[in-house]
N, C-alpha and C positions, 0 to 999 in steps of 0.2 A: 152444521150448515154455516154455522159463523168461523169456520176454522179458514184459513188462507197462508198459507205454504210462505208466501211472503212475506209476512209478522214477523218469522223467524231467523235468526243466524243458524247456519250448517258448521257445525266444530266437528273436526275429523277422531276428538274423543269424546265419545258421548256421554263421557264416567266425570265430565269437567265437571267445574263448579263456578258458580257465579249467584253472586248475592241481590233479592231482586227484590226489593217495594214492594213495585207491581203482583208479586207472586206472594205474598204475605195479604194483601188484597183479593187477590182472587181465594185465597184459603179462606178468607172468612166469607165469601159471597158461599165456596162449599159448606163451613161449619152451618152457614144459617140456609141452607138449599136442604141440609141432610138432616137437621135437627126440627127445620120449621119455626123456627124463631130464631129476630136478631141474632148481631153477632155478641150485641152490648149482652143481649138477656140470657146466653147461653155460656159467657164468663162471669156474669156474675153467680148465675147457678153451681157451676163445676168448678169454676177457679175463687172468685173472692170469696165467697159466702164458704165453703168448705176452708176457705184457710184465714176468716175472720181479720178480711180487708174490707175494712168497713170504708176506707174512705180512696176508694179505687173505682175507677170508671173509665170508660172512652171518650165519654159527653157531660159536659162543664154541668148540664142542667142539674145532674143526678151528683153533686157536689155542693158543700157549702164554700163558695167564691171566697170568703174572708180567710178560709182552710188553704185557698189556692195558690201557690205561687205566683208573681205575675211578672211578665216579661216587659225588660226596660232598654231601653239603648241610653247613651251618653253622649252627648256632644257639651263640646266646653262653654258655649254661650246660653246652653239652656237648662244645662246640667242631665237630669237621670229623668227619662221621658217614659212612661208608662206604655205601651205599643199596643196593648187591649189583649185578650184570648185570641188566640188564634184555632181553626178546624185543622184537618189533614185530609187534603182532595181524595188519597188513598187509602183513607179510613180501610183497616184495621194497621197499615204498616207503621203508623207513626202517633203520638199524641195522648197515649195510656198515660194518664194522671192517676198517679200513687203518692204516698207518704213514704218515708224514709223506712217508715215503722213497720208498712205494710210491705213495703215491697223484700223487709229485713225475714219477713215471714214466708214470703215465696221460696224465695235463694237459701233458707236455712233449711224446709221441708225438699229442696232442689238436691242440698248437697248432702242431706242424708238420706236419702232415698231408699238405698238399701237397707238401712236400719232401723226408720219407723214407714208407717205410711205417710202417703204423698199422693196429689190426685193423680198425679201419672208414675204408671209402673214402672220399675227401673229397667225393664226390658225395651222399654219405649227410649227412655233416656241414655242406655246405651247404645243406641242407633242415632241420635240428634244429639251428643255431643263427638266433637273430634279427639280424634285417637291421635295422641304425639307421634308416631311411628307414624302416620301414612300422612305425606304430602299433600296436603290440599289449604286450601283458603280460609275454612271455614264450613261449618255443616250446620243449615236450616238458624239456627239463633245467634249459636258462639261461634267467637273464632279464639283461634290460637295467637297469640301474643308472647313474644319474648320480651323480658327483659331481665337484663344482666345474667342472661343464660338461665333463664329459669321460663318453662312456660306457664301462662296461665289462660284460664279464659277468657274474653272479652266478648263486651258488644257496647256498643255506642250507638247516639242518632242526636240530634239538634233538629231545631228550628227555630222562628224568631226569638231571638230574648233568650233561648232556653238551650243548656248543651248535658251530655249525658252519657257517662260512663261508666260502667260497669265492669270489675277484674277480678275474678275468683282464682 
């Protein structure tokens, strides 16, 4: 009933691709519609707590702040200015606060996948990562990154104070 023809772009291939915020939002309004709980209480169930991210969350509350990074900007008259925490309007597509350590635990059970267990099965992860042979942008997380003729994977995202990248 909320659908309207209008919202959308018409692309004459339907097989595009296009990287969307918005659409990493609506996924977690589905994960918490399909499961019955948040989106926070149903990663830390299946994602942190199974791969012993202790200090990973969506929401500052559920962190110790001193643990936190904290976003600063610079100008020359005032020096390095603290800018406060900031949300993400499109909670879940932005704002996941990890540790280095933690997030060193995702990406190692990520890229062995096929050789130990991981909460997601490698048949999952061979559909949501890009295949170097077929042209495209990017599929659902990673994209494809060259450099110096070599690919790798990426994903990036910023916000105040704060920037963030990723290269497997």
């Amino acid at each position: 009933k909320n659908y309207d023809k209008g919202h959308f772009q018409s692309r004459p291939n339907p097989k595009s691709f296009s990287y969307s915020n918005i659409g990493y939002a609506l996924l977690g309004v589905i994960v918490e519609h399909v499961s019955g709980v948040s989106f926070e209480a149903f990663c830390q169930e299946h994602i942190f707590k199974p791969l012993d991210m202790q200090n990973t969350s969506w929401f500052l509350k559920k962190l110790d702040l001193e643990q936190v990074a904290k976003p600063y900007t610079y100008t020359d008259s005032l020096g390095y200015q603290f800018k406060g925490h900031a949300g993400y309007p499109d909670y879940p597509a932005g704002r996941l606060r990890t540790s280095i350590s933690d997030f060193s635990k995702y990406l190692t059970g990520f890229l062995n996948v096929r050789s130990s267990e991981f909460i997601v099965e490698a048949e999952t992860i061979n559909k949501i990562v890009p295949i170097p042979e077929v042209s495209h942008n990017g599929y659902y997380t990673w994209f494809l990154t060259s450099l110096r003729d070599v690919l790798y994977y990426s994903h990036y995202g910023d916000g105040v104070g704060t920037s963030t990248y990723v290269i497997i």
